[in-house]
C-alpha positions in Angstrom: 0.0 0.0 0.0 0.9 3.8 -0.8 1.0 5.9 1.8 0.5 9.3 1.3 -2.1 12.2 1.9 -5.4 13.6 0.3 -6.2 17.1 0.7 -9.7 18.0 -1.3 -10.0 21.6 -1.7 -13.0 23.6 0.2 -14.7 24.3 -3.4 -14.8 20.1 -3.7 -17.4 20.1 -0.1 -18.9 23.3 -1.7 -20.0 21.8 -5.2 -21.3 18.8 -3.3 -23.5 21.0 -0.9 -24.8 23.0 -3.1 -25.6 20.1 -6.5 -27.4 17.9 -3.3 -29.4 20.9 -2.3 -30.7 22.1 -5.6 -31.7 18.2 -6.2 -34.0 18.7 -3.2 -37.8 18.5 -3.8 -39.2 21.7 -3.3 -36.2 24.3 -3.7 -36.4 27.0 -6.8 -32.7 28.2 -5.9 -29.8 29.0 -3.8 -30.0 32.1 -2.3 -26.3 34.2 -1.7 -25.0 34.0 1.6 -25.0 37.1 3.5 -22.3 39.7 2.8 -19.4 40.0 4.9 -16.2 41.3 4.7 -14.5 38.7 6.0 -15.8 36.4 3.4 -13.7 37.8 0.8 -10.7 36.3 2.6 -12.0 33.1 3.7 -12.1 30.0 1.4 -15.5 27.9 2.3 -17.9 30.1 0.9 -20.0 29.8 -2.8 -23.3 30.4 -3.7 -25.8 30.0 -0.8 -23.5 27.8 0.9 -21.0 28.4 3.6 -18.8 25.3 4.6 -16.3 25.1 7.8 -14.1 22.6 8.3 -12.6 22.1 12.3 -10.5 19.4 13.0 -12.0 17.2 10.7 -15.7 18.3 11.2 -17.8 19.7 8.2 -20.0 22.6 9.3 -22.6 23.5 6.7 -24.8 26.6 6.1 -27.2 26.5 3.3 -29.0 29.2 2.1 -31.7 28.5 0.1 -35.8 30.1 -1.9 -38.3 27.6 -1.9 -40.9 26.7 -4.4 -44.0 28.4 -3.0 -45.8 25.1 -2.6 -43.0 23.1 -0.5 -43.7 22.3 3.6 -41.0 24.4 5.0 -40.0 21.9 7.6 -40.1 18.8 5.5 -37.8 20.1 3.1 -35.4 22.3 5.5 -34.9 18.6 7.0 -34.5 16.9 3.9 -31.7 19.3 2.7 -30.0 18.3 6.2 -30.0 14.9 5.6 -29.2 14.7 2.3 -26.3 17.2 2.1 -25.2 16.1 5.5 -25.2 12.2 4.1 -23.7 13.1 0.6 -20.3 15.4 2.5 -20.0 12.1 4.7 -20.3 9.4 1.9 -18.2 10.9 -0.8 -16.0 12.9 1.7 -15.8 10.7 4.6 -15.7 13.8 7.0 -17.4 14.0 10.4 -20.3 16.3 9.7 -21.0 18.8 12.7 -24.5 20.5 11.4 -25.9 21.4 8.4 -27.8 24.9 9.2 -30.8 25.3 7.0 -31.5 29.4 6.5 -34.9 29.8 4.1 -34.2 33.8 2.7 -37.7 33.5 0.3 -40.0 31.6 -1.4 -40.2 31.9 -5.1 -44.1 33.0 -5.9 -44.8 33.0 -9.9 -45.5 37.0 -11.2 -49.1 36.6 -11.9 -49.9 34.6 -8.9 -52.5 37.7 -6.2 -51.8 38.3 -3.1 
């Protein structure tokens, strides 16, 4: 056997967060992450997802608009689960939480309120 080390780079864990979450049932789109200046310094942050790794432990947040017919609560926990089981199965990292932040819900234009 080799031995040797494998480093995947923070955009690898952010690709896999965010393809998972858009395959949920029930989301219309990522939503950007809030804007702070540290971000533009940090590595760990895309499109409506913010990922921190500590000693081994994957720390999610996803930020996400949902379809304006999706149960809220079923799929904020689906997105959990599933993002949380894809980081650990292709990754093999610990996961520590996946934080589920709804910004909006996608209504269509013609639709009365």
């Amino acid at each position: 056997m080799y031995q040797g080390k494998t480093t995947i780079a923070p955009d690898v864990l952010l690709t896999i967060a965010q393809l998972t979450t858009l395959q949920v049932e029930g989301v219309s789109r990522l939503s950007p992450t809030p804007a702070r200046v540290n971000r533009l310094f940090k590595k760990g942050y895309g499109e409506g997802v913010n990922i921190n790794v500590v000693d081994d432990t994957v720390y999610a947040d996803i930020y996400v608009v949902l379809k304006e017919d999706a149960n809220l609560r079923e799929v904020s926990r689906t997105i959990q689960f599933d993002v949380g089981r894809a980081l650990s199965d292709m990754i093999g990292m610990q996961i520590g939480c996946v934080n589920v932040h709804i910004e909006d819900i996608d209504y269509p234009e013609n639709s009365e309120a």
